[in-house]
Every structure is written in C-alpha cells, then in structure tokens.
C-alpha positions as CSV (number, residue, x, y, z in Angstrom):
1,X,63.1,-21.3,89.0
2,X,61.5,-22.3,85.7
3,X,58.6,-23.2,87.3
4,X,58.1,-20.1,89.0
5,X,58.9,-18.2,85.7
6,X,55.9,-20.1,84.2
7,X,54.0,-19.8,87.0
8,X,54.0,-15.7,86.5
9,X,53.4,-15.6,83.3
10,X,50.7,-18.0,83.5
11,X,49.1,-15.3,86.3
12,X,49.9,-12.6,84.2
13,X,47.9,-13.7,81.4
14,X,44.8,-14.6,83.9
15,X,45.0,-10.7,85.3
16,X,45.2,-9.4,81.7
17,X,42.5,-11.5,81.1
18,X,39.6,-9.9,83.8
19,X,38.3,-6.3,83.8
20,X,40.7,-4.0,86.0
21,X,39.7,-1.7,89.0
22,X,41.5,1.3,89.7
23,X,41.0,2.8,93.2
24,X,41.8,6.5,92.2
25,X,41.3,10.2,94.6
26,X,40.3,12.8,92.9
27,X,41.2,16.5,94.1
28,X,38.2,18.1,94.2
29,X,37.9,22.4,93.5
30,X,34.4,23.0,93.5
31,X,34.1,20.8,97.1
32,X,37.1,21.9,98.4
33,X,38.6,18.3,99.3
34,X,39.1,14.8,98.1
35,X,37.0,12.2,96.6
36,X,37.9,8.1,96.6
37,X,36.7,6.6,93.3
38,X,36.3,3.1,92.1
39,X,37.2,2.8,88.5
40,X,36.5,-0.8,86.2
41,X,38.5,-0.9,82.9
42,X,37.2,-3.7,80.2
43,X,39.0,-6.4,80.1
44,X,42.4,-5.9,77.5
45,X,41.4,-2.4,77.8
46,X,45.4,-2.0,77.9
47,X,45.4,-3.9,74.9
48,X,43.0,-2.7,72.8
49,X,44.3,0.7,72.4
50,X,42.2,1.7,69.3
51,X,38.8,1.0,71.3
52,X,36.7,3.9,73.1
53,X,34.1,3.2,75.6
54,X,30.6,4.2,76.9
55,X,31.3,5.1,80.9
56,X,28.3,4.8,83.6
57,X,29.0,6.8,86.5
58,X,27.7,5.0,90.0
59,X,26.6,7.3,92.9
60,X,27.0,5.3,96.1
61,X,29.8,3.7,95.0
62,X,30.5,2.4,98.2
63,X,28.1,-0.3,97.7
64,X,26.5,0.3,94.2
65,X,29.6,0.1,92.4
66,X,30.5,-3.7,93.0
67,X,27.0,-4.6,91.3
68,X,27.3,-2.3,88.5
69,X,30.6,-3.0,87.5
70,X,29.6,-7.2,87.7
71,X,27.1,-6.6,86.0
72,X,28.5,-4.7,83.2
73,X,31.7,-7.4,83.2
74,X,29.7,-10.4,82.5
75,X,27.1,-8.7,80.0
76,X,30.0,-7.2,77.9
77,X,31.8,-10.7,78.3
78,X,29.0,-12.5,76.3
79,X,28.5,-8.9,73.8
80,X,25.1,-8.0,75.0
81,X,26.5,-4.8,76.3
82,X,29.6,-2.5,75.0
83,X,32.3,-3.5,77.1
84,X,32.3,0.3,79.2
85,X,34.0,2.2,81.5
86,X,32.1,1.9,85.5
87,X,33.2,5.0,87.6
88,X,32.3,4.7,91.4
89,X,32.1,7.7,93.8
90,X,32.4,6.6,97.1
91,X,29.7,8.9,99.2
92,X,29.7,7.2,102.7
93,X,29.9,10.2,105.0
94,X,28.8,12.3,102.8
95,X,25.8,11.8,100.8
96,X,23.4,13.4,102.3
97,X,25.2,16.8,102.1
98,X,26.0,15.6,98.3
99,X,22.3,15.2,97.7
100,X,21.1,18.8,99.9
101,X,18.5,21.2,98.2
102,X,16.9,24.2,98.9
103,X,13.6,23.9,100.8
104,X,12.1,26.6,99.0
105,X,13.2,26.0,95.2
106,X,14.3,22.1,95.9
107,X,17.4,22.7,93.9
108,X,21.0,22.1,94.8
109,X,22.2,24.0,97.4
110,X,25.4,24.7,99.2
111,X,27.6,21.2,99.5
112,X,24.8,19.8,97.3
113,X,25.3,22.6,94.2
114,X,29.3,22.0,94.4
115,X,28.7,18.2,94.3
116,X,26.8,19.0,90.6
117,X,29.5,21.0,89.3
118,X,32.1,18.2,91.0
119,X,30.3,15.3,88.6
120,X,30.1,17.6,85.5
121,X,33.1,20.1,85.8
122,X,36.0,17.6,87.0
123,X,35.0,14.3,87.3
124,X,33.3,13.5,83.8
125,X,36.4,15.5,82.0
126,X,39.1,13.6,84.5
127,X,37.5,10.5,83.1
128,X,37.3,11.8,79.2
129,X,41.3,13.3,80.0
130,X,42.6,9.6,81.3
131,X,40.8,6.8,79.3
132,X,39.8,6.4,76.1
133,X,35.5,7.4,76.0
134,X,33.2,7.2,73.6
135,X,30.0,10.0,73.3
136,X,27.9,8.5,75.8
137,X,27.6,8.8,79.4
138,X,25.1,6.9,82.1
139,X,24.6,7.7,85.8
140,X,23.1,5.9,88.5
141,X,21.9,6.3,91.8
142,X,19.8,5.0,94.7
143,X,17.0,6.7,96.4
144,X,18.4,10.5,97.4
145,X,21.3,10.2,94.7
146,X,18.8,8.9,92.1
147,X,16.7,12.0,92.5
148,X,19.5,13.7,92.3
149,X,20.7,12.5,89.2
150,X,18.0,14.0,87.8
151,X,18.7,17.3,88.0
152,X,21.3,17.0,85.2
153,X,17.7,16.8,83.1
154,X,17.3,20.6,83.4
155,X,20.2,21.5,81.8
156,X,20.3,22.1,78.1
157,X,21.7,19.7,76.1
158,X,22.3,17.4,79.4
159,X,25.9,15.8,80.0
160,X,24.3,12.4,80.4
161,X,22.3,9.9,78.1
162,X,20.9,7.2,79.8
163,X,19.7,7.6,83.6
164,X,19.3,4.9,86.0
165,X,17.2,5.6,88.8
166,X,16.5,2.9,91.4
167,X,13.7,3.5,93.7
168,X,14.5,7.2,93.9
169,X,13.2,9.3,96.9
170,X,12.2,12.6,94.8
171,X,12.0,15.8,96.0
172,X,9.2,18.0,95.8
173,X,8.0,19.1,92.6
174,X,10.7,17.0,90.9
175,X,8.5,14.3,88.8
176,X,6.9,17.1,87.4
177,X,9.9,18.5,86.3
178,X,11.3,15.3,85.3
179,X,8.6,14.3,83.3
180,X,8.1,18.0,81.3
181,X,12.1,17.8,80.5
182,X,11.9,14.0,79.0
183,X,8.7,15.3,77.4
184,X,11.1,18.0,75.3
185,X,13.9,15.8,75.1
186,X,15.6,16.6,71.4
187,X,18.0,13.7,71.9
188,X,17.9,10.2,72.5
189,X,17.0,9.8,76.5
190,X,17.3,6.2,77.8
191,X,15.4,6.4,81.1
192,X,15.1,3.2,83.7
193,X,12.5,3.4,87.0
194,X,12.8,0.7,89.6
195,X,11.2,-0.3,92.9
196,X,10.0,-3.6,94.3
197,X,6.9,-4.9,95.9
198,X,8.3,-4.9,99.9
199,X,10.5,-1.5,98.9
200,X,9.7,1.5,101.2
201,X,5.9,2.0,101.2
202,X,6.3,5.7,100.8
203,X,9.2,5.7,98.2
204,X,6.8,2.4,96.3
205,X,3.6,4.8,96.3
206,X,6.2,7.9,94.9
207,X,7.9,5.6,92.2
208,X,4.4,3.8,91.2
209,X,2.7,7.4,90.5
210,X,5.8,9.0,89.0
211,X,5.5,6.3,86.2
212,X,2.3,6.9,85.6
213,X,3.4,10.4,84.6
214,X,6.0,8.9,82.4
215,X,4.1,6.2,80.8
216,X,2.1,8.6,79.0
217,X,4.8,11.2,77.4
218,X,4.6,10.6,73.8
219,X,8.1,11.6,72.4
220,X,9.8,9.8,70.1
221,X,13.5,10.2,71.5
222,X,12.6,8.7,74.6
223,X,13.0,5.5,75.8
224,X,11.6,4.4,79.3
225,X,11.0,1.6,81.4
226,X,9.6,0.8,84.4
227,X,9.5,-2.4,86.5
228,X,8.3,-3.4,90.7
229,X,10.0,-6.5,91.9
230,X,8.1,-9.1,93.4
231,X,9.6,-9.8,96.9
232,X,12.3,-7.4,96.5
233,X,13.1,-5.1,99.0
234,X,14.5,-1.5,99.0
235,X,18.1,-2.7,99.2
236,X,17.3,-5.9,96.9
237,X,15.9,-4.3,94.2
238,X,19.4,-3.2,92.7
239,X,20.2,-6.9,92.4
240,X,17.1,-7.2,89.9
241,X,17.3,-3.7,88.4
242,X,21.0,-3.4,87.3
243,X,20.8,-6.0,84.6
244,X,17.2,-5.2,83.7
245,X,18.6,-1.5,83.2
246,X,21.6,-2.4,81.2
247,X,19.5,-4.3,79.3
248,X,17.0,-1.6,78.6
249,X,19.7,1.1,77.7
250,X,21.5,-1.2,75.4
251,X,18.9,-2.9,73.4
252,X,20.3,-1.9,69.9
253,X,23.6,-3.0,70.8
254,X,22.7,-6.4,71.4
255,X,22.9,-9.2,68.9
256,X,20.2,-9.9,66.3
257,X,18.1,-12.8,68.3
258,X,15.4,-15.9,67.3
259,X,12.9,-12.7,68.3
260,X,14.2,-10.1,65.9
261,X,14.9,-13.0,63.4
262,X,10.8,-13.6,63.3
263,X,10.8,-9.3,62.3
264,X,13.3,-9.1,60.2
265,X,11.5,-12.7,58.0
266,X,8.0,-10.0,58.2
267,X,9.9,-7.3,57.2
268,X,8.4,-5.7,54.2
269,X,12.0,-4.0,53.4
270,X,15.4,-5.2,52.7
271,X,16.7,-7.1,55.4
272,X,20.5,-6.0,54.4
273,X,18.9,-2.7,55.2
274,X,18.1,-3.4,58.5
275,X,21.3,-5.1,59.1
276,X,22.9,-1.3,57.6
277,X,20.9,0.4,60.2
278,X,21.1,-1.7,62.9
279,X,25.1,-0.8,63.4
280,X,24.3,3.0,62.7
281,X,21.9,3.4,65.6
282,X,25.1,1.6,67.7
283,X,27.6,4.0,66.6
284,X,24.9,7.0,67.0
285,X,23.6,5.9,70.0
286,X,26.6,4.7,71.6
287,X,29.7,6.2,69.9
288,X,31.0,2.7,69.0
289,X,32.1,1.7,65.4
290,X,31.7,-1.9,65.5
291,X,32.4,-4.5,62.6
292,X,29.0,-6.8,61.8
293,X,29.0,-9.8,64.3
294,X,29.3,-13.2,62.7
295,X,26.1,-14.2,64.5
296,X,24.4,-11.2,62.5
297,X,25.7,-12.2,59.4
298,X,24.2,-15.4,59.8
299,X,21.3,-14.4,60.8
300,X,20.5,-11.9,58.2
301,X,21.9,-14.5,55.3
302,X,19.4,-16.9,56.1
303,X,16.7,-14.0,56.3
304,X,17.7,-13.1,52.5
305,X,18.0,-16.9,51.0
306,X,14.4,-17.4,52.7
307,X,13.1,-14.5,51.1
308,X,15.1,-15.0,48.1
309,X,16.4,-11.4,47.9
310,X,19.8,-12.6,46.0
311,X,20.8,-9.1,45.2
312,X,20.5,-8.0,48.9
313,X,22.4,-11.5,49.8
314,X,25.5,-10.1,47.1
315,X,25.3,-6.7,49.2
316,X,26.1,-9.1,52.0
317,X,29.0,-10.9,50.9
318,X,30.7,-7.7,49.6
319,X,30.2,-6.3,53.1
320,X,31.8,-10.0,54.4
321,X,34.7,-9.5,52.0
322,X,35.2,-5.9,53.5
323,X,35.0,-7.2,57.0
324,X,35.9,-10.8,57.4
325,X,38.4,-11.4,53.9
326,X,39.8,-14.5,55.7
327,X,37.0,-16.2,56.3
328,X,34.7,-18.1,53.8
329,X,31.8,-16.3,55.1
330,X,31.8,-13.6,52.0
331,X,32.6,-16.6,49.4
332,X,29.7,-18.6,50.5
333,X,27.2,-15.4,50.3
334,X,29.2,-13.7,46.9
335,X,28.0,-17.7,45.3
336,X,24.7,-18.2,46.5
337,X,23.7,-15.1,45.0
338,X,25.4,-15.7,41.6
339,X,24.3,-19.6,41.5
340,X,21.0,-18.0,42.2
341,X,20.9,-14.9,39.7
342,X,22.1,-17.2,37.2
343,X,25.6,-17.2,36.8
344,X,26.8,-20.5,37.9
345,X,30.6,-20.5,36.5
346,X,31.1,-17.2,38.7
347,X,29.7,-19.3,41.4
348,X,31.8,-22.5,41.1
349,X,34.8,-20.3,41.3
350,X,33.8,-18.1,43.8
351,X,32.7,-21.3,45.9
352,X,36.4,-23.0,45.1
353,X,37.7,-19.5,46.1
354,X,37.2,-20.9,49.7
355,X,39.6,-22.8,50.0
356,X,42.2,-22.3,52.8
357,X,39.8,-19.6,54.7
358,X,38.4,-19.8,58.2
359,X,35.4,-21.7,58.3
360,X,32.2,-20.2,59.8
361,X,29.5,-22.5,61.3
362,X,28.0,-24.2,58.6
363,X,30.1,-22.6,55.8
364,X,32.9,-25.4,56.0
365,X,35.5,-25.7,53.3
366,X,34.0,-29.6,52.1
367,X,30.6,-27.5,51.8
368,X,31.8,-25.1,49.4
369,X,33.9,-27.6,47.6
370,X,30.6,-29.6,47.0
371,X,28.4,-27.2,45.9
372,X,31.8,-25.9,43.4
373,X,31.3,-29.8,42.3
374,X,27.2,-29.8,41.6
375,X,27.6,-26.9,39.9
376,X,30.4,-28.2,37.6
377,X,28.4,-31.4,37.4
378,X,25.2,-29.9,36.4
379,X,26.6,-27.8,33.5
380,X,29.4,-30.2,32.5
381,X,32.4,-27.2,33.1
C-alpha cells in the first residue's frame, strides 16, 4: 500500500510537471451549434497563479494544433518563447463553410461571416473569461484558414498581433488588401509567410508574389518574414514553419545571445540601457512583466567591465539587489564598480557581504572572499 501511495504521488508530480490539454466545447450563438476545442496550458500553469500568458489561436486544429502546441512546449521549456496559452479549433467538417466568401466582394459570407464573429465575439473573450491572458493574441492557419485569418487585418485596431500564415490560398484581391493594411499598421504587427519548394505550384507562385508585395512596405511597426522550404511539401512545410514562426514573433523575448553580445560590445550607448529596454519591449510587446534573466545579467556585466562603464555596472547590481537579493550576483557587481571607481574598503565589504548567498556561475563565494582578501592586502585594512 505504501508503495502504491508513493507511486501516485511520484505520477502526480510528472503530470504537474508537462503542459496540460483541455479538450473543451464551446456553445456557439453566432453559428448556431457547437465547437470542440483543443486547449494547452503551460506547464504549473495551476501553480503559477500570478502569471498571465500570450494565447495563439490554431485554425485546423484538428491537425495543426498537435504541432503548435509542441512546438510552443519545448521553446517555452528552454525560455526562448513565453510559456502561452495554444487554443485549437477543430474544423474537420466544416472548414470550408468556415472559410466561405462572397464571389463578388470576397468577404465573409453566410457560415463564413458568423465563423468571424465566432473567433472574435465568443471564443477570444471565453478564453480571456477562463485563463489568465496577457495583451497579446496570435492566429494561425493553413491555406483557406490562413487567408482567412487575414481578414481580421481590416478591422480597426485588429483583435490579433502576430499572424501566422502557412502557404495561404488567398482570395481574390486579398494581397492587395493585406499588404495596404500592414502598410498603415499603427501598432506593432508580427507577420510570418510560409511555403516550400514542392508546395502546391499555384499556391508557391501566389505566396512567392505576395511577398514581393510585402517585402517592400516600409513601416516601421511591422515585422515580416518570409521563408520557401527546400523539399518541403504543402503538408510538410508546417513542420519547418512553426518554429521558424515562433521564433520570428518572439525575437525580443528571447535571451541575450553570443550574436547580440557582439552589438551590445559595438554599442555606442549604455549597455545597462539596452538591457532597461530590452525587458520593456517584452512587457509592451507581449504583456509579460518578467524579472532580468541571470543569463542576461551575465551577459550584460561582462559587456560593462569590458567597456569599463563602472557607473553603468553599479546600475546593475542595484537592479541585482532588487531582483535576485539572495544571490551574490548584486554583491559581485555593487564591488567591482566600487574597487573600480576607487573605493576599495566599500568594496572589500561589499565583496565579504557574500557570504552565505547563492552562487551564480562564476560568482562563487571563495571568489568574492579572495578578491575581499587582495583588496585588504593591497591597502593593509
């Protein structure tokens, strides 16, 4: 019986442990019926009930979902991504009425006009009503529901941030009302285009010349990208283009690496500064207030002791103390800077102060204890 005790809890903590789906219906008034959805919580989303999260909504969730939502697991699992909210909505028998325009205007229409108000009128504010969302908001979809995605564009201040649109089949007229909307874009717009080199040779021609409309709209809110993947089919392409995408849309989120280590050594500004604006453009763009990552600190105090900006490296530590008191980190940046502005009792102390913190890479108690005992040997205290 003990055994089996231990053996439950022992499961218990593996579930807790993995990101949770939710299979949900969803009554539907605008469509006049039900609709299955696929929902993945982060992992300890139960636990971490302070935390609010980006959601990406997946249009043929039947089959789109499982990749988005691994995708989003393992990127979040390592911090390159926001650990977000992945919404799935199952269109098997119905997508093509989901996805139906008008012939003349090539607008929703009928089934496809009440599937709009559906995503925007009870399905984004079931999501914001039940779990815990932060400001931003991503869709995806796959050739009919990634031109229809778009059609969220043409609405003033548009319910969505960051599109993901994976070798879309566009109607008529519809890149040139894309590209004029992202053109006049007053808020940040993350945009993604995908097809692959054996994709459908219609769809391949469409996508290729629709990003040479994009490629050339010069607005400073804006941020596309476009990529064709060698050998990959119309079905294969999502494989390629998920991760590319999340990548894309969550650039500033990710942490500071060897490449922006090389910009931030040219910089001709303050390095604390860009550390300072780095985690604003996250919680602006994303909604997320996020301490500094140790990685980041470490990055960014090596960037000021190479430049030898010890004011900006004091700024740093204070910030450490703020974030991280129980770890040396703040003691060993708070020291440096005085032992190198010239106040090297401050700095013996502040490097004894150490003692009994939580070590940080190469900040190790021993290593602040020596450099308290050069100090004190060099100036006799």
């Amino acid at each position: 019986m003990k055994k089996l005790y231990i053996l439950a809890c022992l499961f218990l903590i593996v579930q807790l442990s993995f990101s949770q789906t939710i299979y949900k219906t969803i009554n539907s008034s605008k469509l006049g019926e039900q609709r299955e959805l696929k929902i993945q919580l982060p992992r300890n989303y139960d636990q971490n009930t302070d935390k609010i999260y980006p959601v990406i909504i997946v249009l043929d969730g039947d089959y789109l979902f499982e990749p988005m939502a691994g995708n989003v697991d393992y990127y979040s699992y390592w911090d390159e991504i926001p650990e977000t909210i992945v919404v799935g909505v199952n269109q098997v028998r119905s997508r093509h009425d989901d996805c139906s325009y008008d012939p003349k205007n090539f607008l929703p229409e009928k089934k496809g006009a009440q599937f709009f108000e559906f995503l925007g009128m009870e399905l984004l504010p079931f999501i914001d009503n039940n779990y815990r969302t932060s400001r931003f908001t991503a869709i995806a979809g796959h050739d009919i529901t990634s031109n229809f995605i778009n059609y969220y564009l043409f609405k003033p201040n548009p319910l969505f941030k960051a599109y993901i649109n994976l070798s879309p089949d566009l109607a008529p007229e519809m890149s040139n009302r894309i590209a004029q909307s992202l053109s006049k874009a007053e808020a940040p717009c993350w945009y993604y285009l995908a097809t692959g080199s054996n994709d459908v040779p219609d769809l391949k021609k469409q996508v290729t010349a629709f990003d040479q409309q994009l490629a050339v709209i010069e607005n400073k809110n804006l941020h596309y990208d476009f990529e064709s993947f060698e050998a990959a089919n119309h079905y294969t392409l999502i494989a390629n283009a998920i991760p590319r995408a999340l990548e894309h849309i969550f650039q500033t989120y990710k942490p500071i690496s060897l490449e922006d280590y090389d910009k931030v050594i040219a910089l001709e500004g303050s390095a604390f500064e860009y550390l300072l604006e780095k985690y604003s453009l996250i919680e602006g763009n994303f909604g997320i207030q996020k301490p500094v990552r140790i990685n980041d600190y470490l990055a960014i105090g090596k960037a000021l002791e190479y430049r030898e900006q010890w004011d900006e490296l004091e700024k740093l530590g204070e910030l450490a103390q703020k974030q991280y008191p129980n770890m040396a980190l703040a003691n060993y940046y708070l020291a440096r800077s005085y032992e190198a502005n010239g106040r090297p009792k401050k700095a013996m102390k502040t490097y004894q102060s150490a003692y009994g913190k939580e070590e940080v890479a190469f900040i190790t108690v021993d290593f602040m204890l020596k450099k308290a005992d050069l100090i004190k040997q060099d100036f006799g205290y």
